[in-house]
Each structure stands twice: as C-alpha cells, then as structure tokens.
C-alpha positions as a Python dict, from the first residue, in 0.01 Angstrom:
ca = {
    (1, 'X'): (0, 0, 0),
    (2, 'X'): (233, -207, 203),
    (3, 'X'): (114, -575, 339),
    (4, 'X'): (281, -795, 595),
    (5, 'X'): (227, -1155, 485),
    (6, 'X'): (343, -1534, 543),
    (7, 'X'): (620, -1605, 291),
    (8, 'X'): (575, -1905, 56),
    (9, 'X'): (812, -2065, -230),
    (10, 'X'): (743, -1781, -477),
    (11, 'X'): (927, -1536, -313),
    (12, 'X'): (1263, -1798, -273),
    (13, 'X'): (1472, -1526, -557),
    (14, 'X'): (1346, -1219, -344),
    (15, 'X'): (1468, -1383, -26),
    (16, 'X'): (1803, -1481, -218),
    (17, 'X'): (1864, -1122, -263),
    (18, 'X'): (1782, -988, 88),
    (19, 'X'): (2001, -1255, 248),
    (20, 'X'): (2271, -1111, 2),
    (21, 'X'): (2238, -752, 44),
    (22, 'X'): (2216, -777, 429),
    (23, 'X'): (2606, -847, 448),
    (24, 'X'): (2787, -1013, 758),
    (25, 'X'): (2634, -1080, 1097),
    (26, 'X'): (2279, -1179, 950),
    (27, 'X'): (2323, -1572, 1047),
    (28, 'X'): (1935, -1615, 1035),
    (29, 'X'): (1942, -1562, 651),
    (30, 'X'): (2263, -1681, 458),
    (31, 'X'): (2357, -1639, 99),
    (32, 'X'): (2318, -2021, 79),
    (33, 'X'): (1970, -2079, -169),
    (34, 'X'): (1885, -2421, -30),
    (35, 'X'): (1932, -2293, 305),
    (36, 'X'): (1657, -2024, 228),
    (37, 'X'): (1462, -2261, 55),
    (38, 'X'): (1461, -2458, 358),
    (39, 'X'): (1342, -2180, 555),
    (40, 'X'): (1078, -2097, 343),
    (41, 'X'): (943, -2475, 324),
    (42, 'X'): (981, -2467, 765),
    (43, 'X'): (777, -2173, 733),
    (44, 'X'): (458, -2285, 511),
    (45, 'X'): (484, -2591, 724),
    (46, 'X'): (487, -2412, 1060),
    (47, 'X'): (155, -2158, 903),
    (48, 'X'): (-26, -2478, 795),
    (49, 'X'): (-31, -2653, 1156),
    (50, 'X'): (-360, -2676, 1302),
    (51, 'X'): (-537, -2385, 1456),
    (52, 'X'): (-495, -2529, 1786),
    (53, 'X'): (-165, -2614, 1791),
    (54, 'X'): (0, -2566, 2118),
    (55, 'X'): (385, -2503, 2207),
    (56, 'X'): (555, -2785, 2325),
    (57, 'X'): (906, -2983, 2270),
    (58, 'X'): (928, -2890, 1915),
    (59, 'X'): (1037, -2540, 1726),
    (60, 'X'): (837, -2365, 1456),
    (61, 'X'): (1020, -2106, 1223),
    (62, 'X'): (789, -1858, 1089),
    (63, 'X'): (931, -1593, 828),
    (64, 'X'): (722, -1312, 680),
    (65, 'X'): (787, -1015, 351),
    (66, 'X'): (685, -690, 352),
    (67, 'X'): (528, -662, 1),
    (68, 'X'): (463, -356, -180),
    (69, 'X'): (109, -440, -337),
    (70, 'X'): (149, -205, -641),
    (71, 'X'): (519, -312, -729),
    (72, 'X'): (511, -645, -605),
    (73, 'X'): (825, -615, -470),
    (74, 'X'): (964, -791, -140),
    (75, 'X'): (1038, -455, 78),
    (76, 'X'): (1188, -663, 390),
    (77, 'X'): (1194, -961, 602),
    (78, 'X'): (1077, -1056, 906),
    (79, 'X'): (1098, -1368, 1132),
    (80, 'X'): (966, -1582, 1460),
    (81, 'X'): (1120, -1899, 1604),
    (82, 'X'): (902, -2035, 1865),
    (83, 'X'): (1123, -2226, 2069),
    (84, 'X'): (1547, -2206, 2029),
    (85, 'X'): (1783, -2458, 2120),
    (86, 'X'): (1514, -2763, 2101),
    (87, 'X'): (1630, -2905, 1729),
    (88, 'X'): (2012, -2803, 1815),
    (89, 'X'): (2202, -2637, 2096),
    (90, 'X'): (2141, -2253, 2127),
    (91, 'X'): (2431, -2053, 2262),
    (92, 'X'): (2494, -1762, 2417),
    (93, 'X'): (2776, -1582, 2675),
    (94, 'X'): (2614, -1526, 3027),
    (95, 'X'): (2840, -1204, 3176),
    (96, 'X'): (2898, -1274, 3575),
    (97, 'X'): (3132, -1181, 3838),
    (98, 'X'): (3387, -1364, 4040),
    (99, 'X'): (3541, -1196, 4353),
    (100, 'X'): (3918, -1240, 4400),
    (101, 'X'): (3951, -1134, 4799),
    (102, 'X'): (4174, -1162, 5095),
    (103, 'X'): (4030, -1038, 5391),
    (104, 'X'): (4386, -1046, 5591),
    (105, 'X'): (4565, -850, 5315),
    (106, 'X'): (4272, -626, 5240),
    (107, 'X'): (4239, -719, 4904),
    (108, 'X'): (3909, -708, 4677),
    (109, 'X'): (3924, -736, 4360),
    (110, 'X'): (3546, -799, 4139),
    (111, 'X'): (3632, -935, 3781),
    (112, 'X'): (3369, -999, 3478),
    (113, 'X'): (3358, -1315, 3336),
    (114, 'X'): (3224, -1476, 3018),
    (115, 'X'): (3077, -1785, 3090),
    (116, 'X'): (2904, -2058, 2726),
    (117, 'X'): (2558, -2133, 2834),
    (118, 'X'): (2226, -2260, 2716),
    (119, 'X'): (1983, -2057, 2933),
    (120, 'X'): (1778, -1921, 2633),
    (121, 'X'): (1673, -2315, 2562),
    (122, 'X'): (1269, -2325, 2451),
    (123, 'X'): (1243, -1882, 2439),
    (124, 'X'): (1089, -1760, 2160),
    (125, 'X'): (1304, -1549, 1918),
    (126, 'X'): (1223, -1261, 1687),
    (127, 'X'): (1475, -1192, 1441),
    (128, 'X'): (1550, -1229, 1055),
    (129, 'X'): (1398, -796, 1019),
    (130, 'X'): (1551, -686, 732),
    (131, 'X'): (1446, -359, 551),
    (132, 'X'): (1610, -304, 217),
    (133, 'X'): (1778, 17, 118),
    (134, 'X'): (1457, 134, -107),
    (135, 'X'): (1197, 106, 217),
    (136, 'X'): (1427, 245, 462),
    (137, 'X'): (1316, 605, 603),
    (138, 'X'): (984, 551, 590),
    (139, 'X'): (816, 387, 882),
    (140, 'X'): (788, 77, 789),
    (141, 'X'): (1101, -71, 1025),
    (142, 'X'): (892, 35, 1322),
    (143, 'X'): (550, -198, 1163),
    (144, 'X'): (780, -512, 1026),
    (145, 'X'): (897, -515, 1419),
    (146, 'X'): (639, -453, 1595),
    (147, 'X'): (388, -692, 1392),
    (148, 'X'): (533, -977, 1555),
    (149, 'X'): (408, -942, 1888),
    (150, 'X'): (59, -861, 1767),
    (151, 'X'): (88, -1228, 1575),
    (152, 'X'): (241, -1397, 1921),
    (153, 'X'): (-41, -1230, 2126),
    (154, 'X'): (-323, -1353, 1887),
    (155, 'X'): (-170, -1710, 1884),
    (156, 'X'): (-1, -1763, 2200),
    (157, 'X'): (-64, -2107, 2236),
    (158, 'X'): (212, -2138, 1978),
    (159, 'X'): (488, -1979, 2141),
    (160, 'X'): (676, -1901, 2482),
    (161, 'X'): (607, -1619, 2698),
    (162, 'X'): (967, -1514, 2675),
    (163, 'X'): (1045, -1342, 2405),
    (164, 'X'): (1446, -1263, 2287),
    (165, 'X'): (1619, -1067, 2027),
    (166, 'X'): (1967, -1119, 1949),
    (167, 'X'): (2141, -776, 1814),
    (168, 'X'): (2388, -769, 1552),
    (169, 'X'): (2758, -666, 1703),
    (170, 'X'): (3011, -506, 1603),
    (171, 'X'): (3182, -533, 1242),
    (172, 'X'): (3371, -359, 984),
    (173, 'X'): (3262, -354, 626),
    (174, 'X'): (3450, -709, 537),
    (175, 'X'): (3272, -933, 807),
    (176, 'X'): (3560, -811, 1063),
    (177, 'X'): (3467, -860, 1428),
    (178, 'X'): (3708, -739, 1678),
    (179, 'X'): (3604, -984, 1962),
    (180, 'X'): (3562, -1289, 1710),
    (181, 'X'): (3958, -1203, 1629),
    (182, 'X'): (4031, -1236, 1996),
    (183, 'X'): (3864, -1618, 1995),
    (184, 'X'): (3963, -1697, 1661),
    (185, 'X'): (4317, -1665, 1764),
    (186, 'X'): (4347, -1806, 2039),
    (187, 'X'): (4068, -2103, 1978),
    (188, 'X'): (3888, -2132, 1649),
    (189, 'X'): (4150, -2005, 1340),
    (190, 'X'): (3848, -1942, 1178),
    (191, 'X'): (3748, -1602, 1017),
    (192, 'X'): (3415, -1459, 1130),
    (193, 'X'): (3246, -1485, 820),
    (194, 'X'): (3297, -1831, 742),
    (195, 'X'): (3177, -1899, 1151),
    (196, 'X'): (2928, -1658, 1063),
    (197, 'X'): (2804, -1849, 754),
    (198, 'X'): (2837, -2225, 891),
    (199, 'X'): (2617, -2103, 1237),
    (200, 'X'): (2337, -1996, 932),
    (201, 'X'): (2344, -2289, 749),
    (202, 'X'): (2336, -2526, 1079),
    (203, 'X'): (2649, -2691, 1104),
    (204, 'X'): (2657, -2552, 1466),
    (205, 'X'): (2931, -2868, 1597),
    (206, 'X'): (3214, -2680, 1569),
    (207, 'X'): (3075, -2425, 1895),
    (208, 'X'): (3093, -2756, 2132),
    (209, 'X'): (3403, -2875, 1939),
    (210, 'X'): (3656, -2547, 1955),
    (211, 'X'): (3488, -2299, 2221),
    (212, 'X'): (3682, -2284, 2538),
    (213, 'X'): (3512, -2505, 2791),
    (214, 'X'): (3598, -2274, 3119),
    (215, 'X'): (3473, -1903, 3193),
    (216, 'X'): (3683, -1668, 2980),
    (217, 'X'): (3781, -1347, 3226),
    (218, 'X'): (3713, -1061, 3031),
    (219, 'X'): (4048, -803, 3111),
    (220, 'X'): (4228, -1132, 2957),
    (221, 'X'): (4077, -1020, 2619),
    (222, 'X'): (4222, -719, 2441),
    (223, 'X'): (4081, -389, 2443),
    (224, 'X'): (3905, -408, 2086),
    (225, 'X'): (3753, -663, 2246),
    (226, 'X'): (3672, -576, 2522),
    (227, 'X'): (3503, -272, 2382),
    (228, 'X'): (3316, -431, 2171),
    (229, 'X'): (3119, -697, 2416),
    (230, 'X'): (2750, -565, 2454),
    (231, 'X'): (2781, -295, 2168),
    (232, 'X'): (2568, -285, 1875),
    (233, 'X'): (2642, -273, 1501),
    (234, 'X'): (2565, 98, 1396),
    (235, 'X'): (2274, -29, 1170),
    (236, 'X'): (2116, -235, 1440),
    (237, 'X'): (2115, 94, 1657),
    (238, 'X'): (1765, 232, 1556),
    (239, 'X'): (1628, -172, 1582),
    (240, 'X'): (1766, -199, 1957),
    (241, 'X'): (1597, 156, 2052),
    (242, 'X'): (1283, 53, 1975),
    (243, 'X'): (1261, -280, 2148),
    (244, 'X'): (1408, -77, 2440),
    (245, 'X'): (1056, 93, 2383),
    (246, 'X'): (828, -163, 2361),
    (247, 'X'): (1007, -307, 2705),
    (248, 'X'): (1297, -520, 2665),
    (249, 'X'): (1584, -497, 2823),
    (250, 'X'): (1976, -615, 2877),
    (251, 'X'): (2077, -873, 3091),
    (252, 'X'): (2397, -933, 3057),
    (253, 'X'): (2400, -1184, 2742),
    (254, 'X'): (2579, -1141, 2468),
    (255, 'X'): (2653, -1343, 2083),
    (256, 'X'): (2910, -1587, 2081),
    (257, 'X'): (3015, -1474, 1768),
    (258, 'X'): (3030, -1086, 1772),
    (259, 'X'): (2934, -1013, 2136),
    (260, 'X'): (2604, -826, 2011),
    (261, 'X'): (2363, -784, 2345),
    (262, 'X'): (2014, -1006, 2387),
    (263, 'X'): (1753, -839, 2460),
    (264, 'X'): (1440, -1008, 2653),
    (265, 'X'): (1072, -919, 2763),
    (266, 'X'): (776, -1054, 2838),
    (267, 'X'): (526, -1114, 2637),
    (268, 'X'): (257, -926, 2831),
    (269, 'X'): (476, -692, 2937),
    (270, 'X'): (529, -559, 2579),
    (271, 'X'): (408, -203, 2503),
    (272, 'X'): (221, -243, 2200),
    (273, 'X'): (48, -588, 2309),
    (274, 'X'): (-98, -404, 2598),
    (275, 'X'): (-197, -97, 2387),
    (276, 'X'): (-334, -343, 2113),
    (277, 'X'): (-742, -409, 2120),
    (278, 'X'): (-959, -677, 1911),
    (279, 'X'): (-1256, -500, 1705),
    (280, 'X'): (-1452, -659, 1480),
    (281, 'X'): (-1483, -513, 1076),
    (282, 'X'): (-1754, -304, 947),
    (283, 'X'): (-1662, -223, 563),
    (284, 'X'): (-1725, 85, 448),
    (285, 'X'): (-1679, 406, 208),
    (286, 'X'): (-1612, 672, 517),
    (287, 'X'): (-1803, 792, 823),
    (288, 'X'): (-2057, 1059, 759),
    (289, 'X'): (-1907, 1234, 1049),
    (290, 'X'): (-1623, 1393, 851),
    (291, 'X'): (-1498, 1613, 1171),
    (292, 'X'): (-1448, 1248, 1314),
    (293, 'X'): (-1042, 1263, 1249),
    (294, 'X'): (-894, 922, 1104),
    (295, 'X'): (-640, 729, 1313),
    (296, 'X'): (-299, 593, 1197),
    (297, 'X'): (-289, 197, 1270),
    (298, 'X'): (-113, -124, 1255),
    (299, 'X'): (-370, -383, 1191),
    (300, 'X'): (-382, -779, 1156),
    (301, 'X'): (-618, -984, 1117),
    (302, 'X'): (-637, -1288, 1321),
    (303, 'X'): (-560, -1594, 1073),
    (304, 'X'): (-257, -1795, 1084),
    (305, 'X'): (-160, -1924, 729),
    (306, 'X'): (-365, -1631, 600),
    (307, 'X'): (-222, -1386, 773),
    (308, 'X'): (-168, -1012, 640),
    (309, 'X'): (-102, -696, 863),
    (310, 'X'): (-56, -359, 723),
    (311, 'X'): (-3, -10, 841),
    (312, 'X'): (-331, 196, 719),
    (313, 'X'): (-573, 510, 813),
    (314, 'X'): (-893, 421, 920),
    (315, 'X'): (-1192, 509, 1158),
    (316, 'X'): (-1307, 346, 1495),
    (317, 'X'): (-1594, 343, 1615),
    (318, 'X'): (-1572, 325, 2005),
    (319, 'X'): (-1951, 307, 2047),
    (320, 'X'): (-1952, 26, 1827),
    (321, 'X'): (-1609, -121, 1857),
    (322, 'X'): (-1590, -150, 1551),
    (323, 'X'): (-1301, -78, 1318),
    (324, 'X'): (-1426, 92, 941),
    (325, 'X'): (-1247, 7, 648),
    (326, 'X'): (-1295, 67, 296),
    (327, 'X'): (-1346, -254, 60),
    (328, 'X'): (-942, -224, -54),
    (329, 'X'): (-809, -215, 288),
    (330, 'X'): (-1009, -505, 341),
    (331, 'X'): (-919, -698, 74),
    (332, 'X'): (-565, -671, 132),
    (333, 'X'): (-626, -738, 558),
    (334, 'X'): (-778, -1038, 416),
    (335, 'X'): (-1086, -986, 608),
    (336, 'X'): (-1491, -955, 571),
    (337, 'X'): (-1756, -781, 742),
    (338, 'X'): (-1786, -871, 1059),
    (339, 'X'): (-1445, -1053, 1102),
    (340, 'X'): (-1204, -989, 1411),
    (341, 'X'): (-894, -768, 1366),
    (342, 'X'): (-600, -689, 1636),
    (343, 'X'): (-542, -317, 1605),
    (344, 'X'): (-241, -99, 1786),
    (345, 'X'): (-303, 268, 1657),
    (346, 'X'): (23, 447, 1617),
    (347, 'X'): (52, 791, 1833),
    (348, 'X'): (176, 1028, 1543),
}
C-alpha cells in the first residue's frame, strides 16, 4: 500500500535523490542538500502551525512523499506554497498585444509581446510532483496531483483561492533551453542550468539585475524560440493534461526561464473538489452485502501535521454516509471510528 504523507527530516537522503534524478527545469527541488534540508524544516514548520491558522502576508511551503508502506521507499514528491512572491519577488512573462496601425496608409499590423510581471503575487502554487522511474505507469501520478486540492479544500483558511501550476518547458537532455539561449545571449551570458539552479536555491537578484526592463516583441526572438514559448517539456505532457481536467487553464503566462505555460483555476472550480464528499469512518472487516460492489477512492483524512491520503478500495454506505474500512486501511489513513475523511472516488 501506497500513503501520501507530510515529509519530515528523515526522509532529507530520499529527497536528495529525487531532486537529483529529476534533471533540469525542476527549480522547486535542487541538487543542493541544505537547500532541501531547508525545505523540509519550512515544511514541518508550516504542518505544525495552529489549526486555525489563517492565510495572510506570509508564505507556507508544504512538501509531501509518496511512501510505499511495505518497502519504505520514497515513491515521489509532492508540494504546496500558499502564497508566491510574498518572501521574494515571483516572476513570470504576461503575453499581450500591441497594434502598430495607420489608418491613412491602411496599415494594421497586431504583434505579441512579452512583458516581466508580478501578477501571480500571494496565489497559491502546486508544484514540486515528482514520480520516480519505479512508480511511474501505475496510477499513482494522477493521486500525488490530485491530493493537493483535497488538502487545500479541507484547510482553506490556509491558502488562496487561486491556485497556479507552473509547467516545465522545453529542454534537451543537457539542461538546453532554446528560448533561455535567446536571453542568455543577448542579456544574461548565463547557461540555463546554472539560472536554473541559482532561481532553486533563492538567489533570485540576478532576474531584477540582468532581465530586460521593456516588453520584449516576440518575432524579435528566433524561431527556436519562438516555438518554444507556451510548449511543454515532453515529460510534463501527461501532468498538464490532467490539470486541463480538473479545470485549469492557459492564460497567456509563461516561465521566465524556459517559457513553460501557467496554468490557473479556482479553487472551487476544481473537478475533483466538487466531486469530493466528507463521511465519517466506520471500521470494519467487509459488508455482509457482498453483491454491494467496492469503489476505487482517493481518501484523506482531515489532519494537518498528521496528514496521510492514500488511494484504496473500500465500501460506502450512502444510507449511512459512512465510509467502511478495514482496521489496516485505517491505520495507515491515520484515522478511528467515527473520525471525518474527504473522499473523491475515482471513475474506473
């Protein structure tokens, strides 16, 4: 059995080796160990703030593992930043249009432009999902995303009803990104995996220092470049599909870095926080019913520091509203009798 859980300072070599194997374009976990170590420690501390903390001028990083409960290996990663830009400046590249046009000469000519802004400031960001090569193929992608919003909808208080995604871009095999190498000519002289790596660590100064202060017009940039603003890395694909699912959509921001597209919702607007229902625990061995069929679910129970979701089979009882579950998926949910659970069941 799989469980989705907080991550604490135990797992610091596991995270090490998912920030390694997940290559260039994964700012949100370098191959830097303090850096990870920091995240972890922003983490516990963000899990261990009151129950009634509410959102306000501050940002919370929360970071969870997959766990395989047999193995006790670290399957993936998964993360939560309440509110960007608050601690240090949040970037992006807002796509608009400028008209060129002279009426007496009949001329009209539209043109796209890039233009550095800050309008994400105080969204809430899911990122840092990671699946390592092992896990991959059998689900559990779709659960390590889609947990999240079940955790924001139970404690909502803690975070904005925006919610973002920045998707990796596009890059070649050795950290190349074709529209980093039309700014790093011209700007930065800085490859993108050392840009890459400094953004993850947080020495973010060199953004305000070196990026061009005026609206960059896009047919000035060359065509790799061009072709590669709002494009996705191949691997990020299958992640950016099923946000698209759940309700989020493009418009028109991209990365600084690799021109990768954002992708926003809101937070009740999300598919599987409108599907998802509260239902209380009833522990047991299995209905007597047996032609009552069991359902596929994600469920999580509704602690904060505590917290553990997991993908299981189970019974509900709608009379009741009541969800059954044996004594081992209850220990692992981290629940008792009687105890309130968020459930989404999965349509097969």
């Amino acid at each position: 059995m799989q469980v989705i859980r907080p991550i604490c300072t135990a797992d610091l070599d596991s995270l090490v080796k998912v920030a390694r194997a997940s290559g260039h374009g994964f700012t949100s976990l370098p191959d830097d160990q303090l850096v990870l170590m920091q995240r972890i420690e922003d983490s516990v501390a963000a899990m261990a703030l009151a129950a009634d903390y509410h959102f306000g001028q501050q940002n919370q990083s929360y970071l969870f593992v997959l766990e395989d409960l047999a193995s006790k290996q670290i399957l993936g990663t998964s993360g939560i930043t309440s509110a960007v830009g608050l601690n240090d400046a949040f970037y992006h590249y807002r796509i608009s249009k400028v008209v060129h046009s002279s009426p007496t000469l009949g001329i009209y000519n539209p043109q796209e432009v890039l233009t550095l802004c800050n309008d994400y400031t105080g969204a809430t960001e899911i990122g840092s999902l990671y699946l390592t090569d092992q896990a991959r193929g059998s689900g559990l992608g779709i659960i390590l995303s889609k947990f999240r919003f079940l955790f924001i909808a139970e404690n909502r208080h803690r975070f904005n009803t925006r919610i973002f995604a920045e998707m990796r871009g596009v890059t070649d095999d050795n950290g190349h990104s074709p529209f980093w190498h039309w700014l790093e000519k011209h700007f930065f002289q800085l490859d993108f995996p050392t840009a890459d790596y400094l953004t993850g660590i947080g020495k973010k100064s060199f953004i305000a220092e070196l990026m061009p202060r005026f609206p960059i017009y896009i047919c000035l940039l060359d065509k790799h470049a061009r072709k590669a603003i709002g494009q996705v890395h191949p691997n990020t694909e299958p992640a950016l599909a099923m946000l698209k699912r759940e309700g989020f959509s493009y418009t028109g921001y991209v990365d600084i870095f690799d021109a990768g597209p954002t992708v926003e919702a809101e937070l009740k607007q999300i598919a599987c926080v409108k599907a998802s229902q509260k239902l209380s625990v009833a522990i047991c061995t299995r209905n007597n019913d047996e032609s009552v069929p069991l359902k596929s679910a994600l469920v999580c129970n509704t602690k904060v520091s505590e917290f553990r979701a997991a993908k299981i089979e189970c019974w509900i009882d709608d009379i009741a509203n009541r969800l059954m579950l044996t004594t081992k998926q209850a220990k692992a949910l981290n629940v008792a009798q009687d105890d309130s659970v968020r459930i989404l069941v999965i349509q097969s």
